[in-house]
PADO-388870 format. One line per field, with one value per residue (C-alpha): residue in three letters; z, y, x. Coordinates in nm, 2 decimals. Layout:
BEGIN
resn = [ala|...]
z = [Z|...]
y = [Y|...]
x = [X|...]
This chain:
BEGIN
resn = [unk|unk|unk|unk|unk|unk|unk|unk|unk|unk|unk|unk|unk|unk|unk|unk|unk|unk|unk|unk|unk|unk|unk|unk|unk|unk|unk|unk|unk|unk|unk|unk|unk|unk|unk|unk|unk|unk|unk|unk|unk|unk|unk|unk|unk|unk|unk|unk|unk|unk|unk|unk|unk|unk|unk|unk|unk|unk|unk|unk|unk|unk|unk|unk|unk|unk|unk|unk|unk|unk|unk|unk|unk|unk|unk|unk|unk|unk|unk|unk|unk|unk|unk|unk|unk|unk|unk|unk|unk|unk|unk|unk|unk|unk|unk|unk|unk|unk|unk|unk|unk|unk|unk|unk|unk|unk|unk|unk|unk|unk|unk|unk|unk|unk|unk|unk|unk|unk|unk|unk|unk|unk|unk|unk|unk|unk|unk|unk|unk|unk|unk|unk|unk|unk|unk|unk|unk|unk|unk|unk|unk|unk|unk|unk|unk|unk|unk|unk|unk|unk|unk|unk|unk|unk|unk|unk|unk|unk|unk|unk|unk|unk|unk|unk|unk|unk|unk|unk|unk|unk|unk|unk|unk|unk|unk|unk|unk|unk|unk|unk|unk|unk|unk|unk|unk|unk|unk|unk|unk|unk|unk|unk|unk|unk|unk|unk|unk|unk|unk|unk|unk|unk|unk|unk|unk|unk|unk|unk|unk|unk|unk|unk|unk|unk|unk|unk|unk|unk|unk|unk|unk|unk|unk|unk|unk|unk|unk|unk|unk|unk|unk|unk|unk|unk|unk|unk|unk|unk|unk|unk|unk|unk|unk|unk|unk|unk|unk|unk|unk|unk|unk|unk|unk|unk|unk|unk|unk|unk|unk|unk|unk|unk|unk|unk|unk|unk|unk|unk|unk|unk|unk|unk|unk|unk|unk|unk|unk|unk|unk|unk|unk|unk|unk|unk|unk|unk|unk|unk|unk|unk|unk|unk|unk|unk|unk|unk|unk|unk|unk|unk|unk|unk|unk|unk|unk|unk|unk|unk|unk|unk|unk|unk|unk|unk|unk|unk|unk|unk|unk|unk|unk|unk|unk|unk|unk|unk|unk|unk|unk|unk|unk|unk|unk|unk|unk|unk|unk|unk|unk|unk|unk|unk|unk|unk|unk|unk|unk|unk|unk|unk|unk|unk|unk|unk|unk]
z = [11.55|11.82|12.05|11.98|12.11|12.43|12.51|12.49|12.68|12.94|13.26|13.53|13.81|13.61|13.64|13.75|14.02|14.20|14.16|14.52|14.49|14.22|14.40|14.71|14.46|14.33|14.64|14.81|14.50|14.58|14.92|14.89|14.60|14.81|15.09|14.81|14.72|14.37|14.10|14.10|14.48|14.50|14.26|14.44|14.79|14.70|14.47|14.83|14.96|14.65|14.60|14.23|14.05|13.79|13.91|13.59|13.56|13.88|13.73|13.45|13.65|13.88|13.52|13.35|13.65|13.66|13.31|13.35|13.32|13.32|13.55|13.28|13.11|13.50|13.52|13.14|13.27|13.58|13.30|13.45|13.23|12.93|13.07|13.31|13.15|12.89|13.14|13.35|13.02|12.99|13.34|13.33|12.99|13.18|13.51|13.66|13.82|14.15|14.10|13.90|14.10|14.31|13.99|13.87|14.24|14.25|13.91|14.00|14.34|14.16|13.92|14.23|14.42|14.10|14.05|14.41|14.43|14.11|14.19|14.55|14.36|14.11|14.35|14.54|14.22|14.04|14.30|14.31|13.94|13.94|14.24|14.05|13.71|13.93|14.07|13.69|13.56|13.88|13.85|13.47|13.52|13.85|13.90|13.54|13.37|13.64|13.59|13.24|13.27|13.50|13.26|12.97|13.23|13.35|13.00|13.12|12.92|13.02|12.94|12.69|12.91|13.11|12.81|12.72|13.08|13.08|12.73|12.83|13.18|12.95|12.74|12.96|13.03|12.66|12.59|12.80|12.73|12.32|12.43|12.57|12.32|12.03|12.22|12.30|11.91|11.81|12.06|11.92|11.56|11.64|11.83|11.57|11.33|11.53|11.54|11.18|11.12|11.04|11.34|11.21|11.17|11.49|11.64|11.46|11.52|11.93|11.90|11.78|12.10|12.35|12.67|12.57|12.35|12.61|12.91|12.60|12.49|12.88|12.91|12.62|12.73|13.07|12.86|12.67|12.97|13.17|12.92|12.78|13.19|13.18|12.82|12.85|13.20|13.07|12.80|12.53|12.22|11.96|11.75|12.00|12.12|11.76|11.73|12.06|11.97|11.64|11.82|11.98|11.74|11.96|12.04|11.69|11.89|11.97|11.58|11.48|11.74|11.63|11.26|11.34|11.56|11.27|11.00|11.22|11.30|10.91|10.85|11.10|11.38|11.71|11.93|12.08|11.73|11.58|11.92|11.87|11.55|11.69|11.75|12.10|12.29|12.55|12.37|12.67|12.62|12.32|12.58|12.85|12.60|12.52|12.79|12.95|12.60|12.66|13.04|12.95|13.23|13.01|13.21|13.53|13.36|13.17|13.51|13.69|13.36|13.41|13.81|13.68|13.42|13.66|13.92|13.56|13.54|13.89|13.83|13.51|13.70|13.98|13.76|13.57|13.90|14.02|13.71|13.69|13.98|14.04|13.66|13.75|14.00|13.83|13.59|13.85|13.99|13.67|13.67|13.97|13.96|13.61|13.77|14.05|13.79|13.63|13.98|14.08|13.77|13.73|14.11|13.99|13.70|13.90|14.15|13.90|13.70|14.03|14.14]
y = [3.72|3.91|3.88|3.50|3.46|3.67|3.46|3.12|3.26|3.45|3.25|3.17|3.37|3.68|3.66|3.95|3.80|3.46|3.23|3.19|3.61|3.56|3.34|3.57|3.90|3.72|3.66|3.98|4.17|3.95|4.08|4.38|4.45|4.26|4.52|4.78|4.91|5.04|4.82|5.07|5.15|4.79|4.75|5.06|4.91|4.56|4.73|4.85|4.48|4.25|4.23|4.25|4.19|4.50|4.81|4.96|4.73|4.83|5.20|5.13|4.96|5.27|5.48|5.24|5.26|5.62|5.60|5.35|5.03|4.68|4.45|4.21|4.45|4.44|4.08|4.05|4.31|4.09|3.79|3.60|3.29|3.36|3.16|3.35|3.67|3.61|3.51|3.82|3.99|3.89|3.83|4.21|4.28|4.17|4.28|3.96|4.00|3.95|3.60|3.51|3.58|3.27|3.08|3.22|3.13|2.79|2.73|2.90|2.70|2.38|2.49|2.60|2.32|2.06|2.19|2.23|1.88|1.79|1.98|1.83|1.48|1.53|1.73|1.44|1.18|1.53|1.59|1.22|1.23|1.53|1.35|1.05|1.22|1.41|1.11|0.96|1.26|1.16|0.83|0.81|1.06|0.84|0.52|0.34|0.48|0.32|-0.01|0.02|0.07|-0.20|-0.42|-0.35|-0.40|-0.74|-0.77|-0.92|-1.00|-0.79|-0.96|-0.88|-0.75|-0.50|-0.37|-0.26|-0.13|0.07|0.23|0.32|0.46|0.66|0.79|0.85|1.20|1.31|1.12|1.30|1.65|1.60|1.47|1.78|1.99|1.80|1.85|2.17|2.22|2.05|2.22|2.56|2.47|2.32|2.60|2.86|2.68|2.65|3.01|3.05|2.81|2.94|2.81|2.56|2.38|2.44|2.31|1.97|1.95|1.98|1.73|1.48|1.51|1.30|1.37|1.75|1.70|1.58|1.88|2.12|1.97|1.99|2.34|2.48|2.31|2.48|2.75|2.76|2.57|2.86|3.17|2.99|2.99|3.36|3.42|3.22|3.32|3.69|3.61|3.65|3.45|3.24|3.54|3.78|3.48|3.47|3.84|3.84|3.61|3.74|4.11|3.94|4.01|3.99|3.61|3.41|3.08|3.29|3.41|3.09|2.94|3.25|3.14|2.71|2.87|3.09|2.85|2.56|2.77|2.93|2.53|2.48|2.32|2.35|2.48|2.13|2.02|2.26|2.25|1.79|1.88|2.11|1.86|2.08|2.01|1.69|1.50|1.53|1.90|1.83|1.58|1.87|2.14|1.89|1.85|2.16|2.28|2.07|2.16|2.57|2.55|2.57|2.80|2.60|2.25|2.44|2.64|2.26|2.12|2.38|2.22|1.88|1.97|2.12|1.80|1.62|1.81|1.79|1.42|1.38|1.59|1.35|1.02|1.20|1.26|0.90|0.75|1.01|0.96|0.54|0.61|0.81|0.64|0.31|0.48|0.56|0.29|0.07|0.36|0.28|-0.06|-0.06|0.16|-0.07|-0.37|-0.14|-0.09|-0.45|-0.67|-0.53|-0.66|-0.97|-1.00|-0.91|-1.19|-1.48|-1.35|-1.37|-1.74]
x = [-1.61|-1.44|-1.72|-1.76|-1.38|-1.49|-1.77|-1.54|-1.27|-1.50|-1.45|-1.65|-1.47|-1.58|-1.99|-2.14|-2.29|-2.27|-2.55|-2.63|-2.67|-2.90|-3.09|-3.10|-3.15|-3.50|-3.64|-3.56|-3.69|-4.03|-4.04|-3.97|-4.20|-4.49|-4.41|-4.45|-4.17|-4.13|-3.91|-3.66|-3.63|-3.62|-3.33|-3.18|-3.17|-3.10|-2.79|-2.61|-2.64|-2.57|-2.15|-2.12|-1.82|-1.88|-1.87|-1.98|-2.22|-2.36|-2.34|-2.50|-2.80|-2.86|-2.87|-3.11|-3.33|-3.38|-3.45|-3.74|-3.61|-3.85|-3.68|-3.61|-3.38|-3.19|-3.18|-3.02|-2.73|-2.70|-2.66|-2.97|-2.99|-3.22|-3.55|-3.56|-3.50|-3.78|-4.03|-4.01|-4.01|-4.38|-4.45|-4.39|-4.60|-4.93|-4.82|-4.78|-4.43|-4.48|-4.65|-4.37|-4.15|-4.12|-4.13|-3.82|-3.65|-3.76|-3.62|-3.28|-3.28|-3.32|-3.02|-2.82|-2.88|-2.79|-2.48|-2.31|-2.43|-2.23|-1.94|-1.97|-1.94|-1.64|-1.43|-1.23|-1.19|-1.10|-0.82|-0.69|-0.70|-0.46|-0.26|-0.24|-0.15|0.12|0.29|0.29|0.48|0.73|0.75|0.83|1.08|1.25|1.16|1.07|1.40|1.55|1.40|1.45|1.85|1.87|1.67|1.96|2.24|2.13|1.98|1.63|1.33|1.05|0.70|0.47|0.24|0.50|0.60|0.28|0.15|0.53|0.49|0.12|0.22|0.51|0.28|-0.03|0.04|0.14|-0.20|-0.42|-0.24|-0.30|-0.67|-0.76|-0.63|-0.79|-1.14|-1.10|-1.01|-1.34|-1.51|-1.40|-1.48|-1.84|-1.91|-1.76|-1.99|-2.28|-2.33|-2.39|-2.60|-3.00|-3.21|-3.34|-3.01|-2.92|-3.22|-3.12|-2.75|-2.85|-3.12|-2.88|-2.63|-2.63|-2.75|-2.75|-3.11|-3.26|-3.20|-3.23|-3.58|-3.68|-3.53|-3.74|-4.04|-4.02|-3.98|-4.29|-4.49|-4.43|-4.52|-4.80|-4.93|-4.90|-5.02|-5.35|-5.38|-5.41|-5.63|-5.38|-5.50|-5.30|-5.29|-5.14|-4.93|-4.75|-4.74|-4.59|-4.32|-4.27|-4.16|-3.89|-3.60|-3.32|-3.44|-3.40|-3.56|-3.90|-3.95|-3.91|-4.17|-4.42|-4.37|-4.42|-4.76|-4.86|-4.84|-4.99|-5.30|-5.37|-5.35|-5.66|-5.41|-5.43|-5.16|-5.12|-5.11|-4.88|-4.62|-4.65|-4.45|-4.16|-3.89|-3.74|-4.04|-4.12|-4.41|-4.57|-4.66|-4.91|-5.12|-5.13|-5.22|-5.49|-5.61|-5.60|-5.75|-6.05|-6.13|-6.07|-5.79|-5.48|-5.29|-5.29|-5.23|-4.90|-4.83|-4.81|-4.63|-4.35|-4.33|-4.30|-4.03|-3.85|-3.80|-3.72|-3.43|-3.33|-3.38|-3.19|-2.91|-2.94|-2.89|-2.62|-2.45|-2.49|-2.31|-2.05|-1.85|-1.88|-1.74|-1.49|-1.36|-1.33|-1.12|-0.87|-0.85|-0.78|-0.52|-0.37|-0.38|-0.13|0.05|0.11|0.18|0.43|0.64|0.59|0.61|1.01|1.10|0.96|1.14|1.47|1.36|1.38|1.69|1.83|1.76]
């Protein structure tokens, strides 16, 4: 339980390393290794010229290394995000690193990339909304009392539809304030929940988000995509590929995959088969398994499936982006524009009561 508070409140500004590092780190490792340099005199020089925000962690490294480390167990102390940990895992089981390599950066790149573009996009209607929301908190401590003192004092009527804009100018702030605190809440309990749940379950409560099934279905099928390129590519069969799997016990996702393969194929299925009737998956997958099943060229069909995932991310990333801040900034300016009414609509008022 403790560990599970830790990883909510773990911030950002406390990664080992930045992601524009990782970036760089994968593609001097490539280099470097192509030059031939061992993996650990690899990890040794690029460890004097990569800023890491652990020193321990950097200790710990230069220990592991001299005590034989696989670069995937490096990358998962550098908190390299999973799919990418996993594949150099077996990139490095059939001695395949250095093709996959450049893999690993492209798909890192694409992540990079996505998200400066979004943070590039919500940064200035992020900053007028905290303008804006900082002006309300002045004006409904200044200005609207005002009005409203003045309003009993010449005992004016205010208009239905002034009252309603003042009281939800008032109470905007409050609003937003008990808004955040009631997701964060439900946040912390889904999440709390989530954890226990068998894998199974949790498969099925994140393929019934919004939005979220849809990069998690194309995030697992780059996944699988990806190692199947290496597996098949290497000769491994569907036997070895479940036994594979099944080893991974610190990966709860992977034994459950080796168990839907294992049953599929002692039913007479096919892996395209058997993989159409895992829910996490783009349907897509089956039909390239298919075919590459059928033209004995599985490994390059999945190897150029992985590629295509990939820009569908980037592209889902891109449309998400798109509507986001057109969103956004129609919701501050129907914001502004009561707020306006609220100032305005008073002097009005004032003006007939006057004549």
């Amino acid at each position: 339980m403790k560990k599970q508070w830790i990883n909510i409140f773990r911030l950002k500004g406390h990664s080992i390393i930045s992601d524009k590092n990782k970036i760089a780190l994968i593609a001097k490792l490539k280099d470097l290794l192509d030059h031939g340099y061992t993996l650990s005199e690899s990890f040794s020089f690029l460890l004097q010229h990569t800023q890491l925000n652990d020193h321990n962690v950097k200790m710990r490294i230069k220990d592991d290394l001299q005590n034989g480390a696989n670069c995937a167990h490096i990358l998962k102390l550098l908190k390299f995000p999973k799919a990418i940990v996993t594949l150099i895992y077996f990139a490095e089981l059939f001695s395949d690193l250095s093709i996959t390599l450049p893999h690993a950066h492209e798909y890192l790149l694409k992540n990079y990339s996505a998200k400066r573009q979004f943070l590039k996009t919500i940064q200035y209607p992020a900053l007028l909304l905290i303008i804006f929301i900082g002006m309300l908190v002045v004006i409904n401590h200044t200005i609207i009392p005002e009005f409203q003192n003045l309003y009993q004092n010449l005992d004016v009527n205010i208009s239905p539809i002034q009252f309603y804009l003042s009281s939800f100018i008032l109470q905007l702030p409050q609003m937003l304030f008990y808004i955040f605190i009631c997701l964060f809440l439900i946040f912390l309990i889904f999440f709390l929940g989530y954890k226990k749940l068998s894998i199974e379950n949790k498969l099925r409560f994140i393929l019934h988000i919004p939005i979220v099934s849809k990069f998690f279905r194309l995030y697992k099928t780059f996944q699988i995509s990806s190692e199947l390129s290496l597996f098949y590519k290497n000769g491994i069969n569907l036997q070895q590929i479940v036994e594979i799997y099944g080893s991974q016990t610190n990966d709860e996702y992977l034994v459950y995959l080796a168990r839907k393969i294992a049953v599929g194929s002692h039913n007479g299925l096919k892996l395209s088969e058997t993989l159409s009737k895992v829910p996490c998956f783009d349907k897509r997958l089956s039909i390239f398994i298919e075919e590459g099943e059928k033209k004995g060229r599985l490994e390059i069909e999945m190897k150029l499936y992985s590629e295509i995932i990939i820009e569908k991310i980037e592209q889902l990333l891109q449309l998400i982006i798109k509507f986001i801040q057109p969103l956004v900034f129609f919701l501050i300016a129907i914001l502004i524009v009561s707020l306006y009414l609220v100032i305005m609509l008073p002097m009005f008022d004032l003006m007939q009561t006057i004549k």
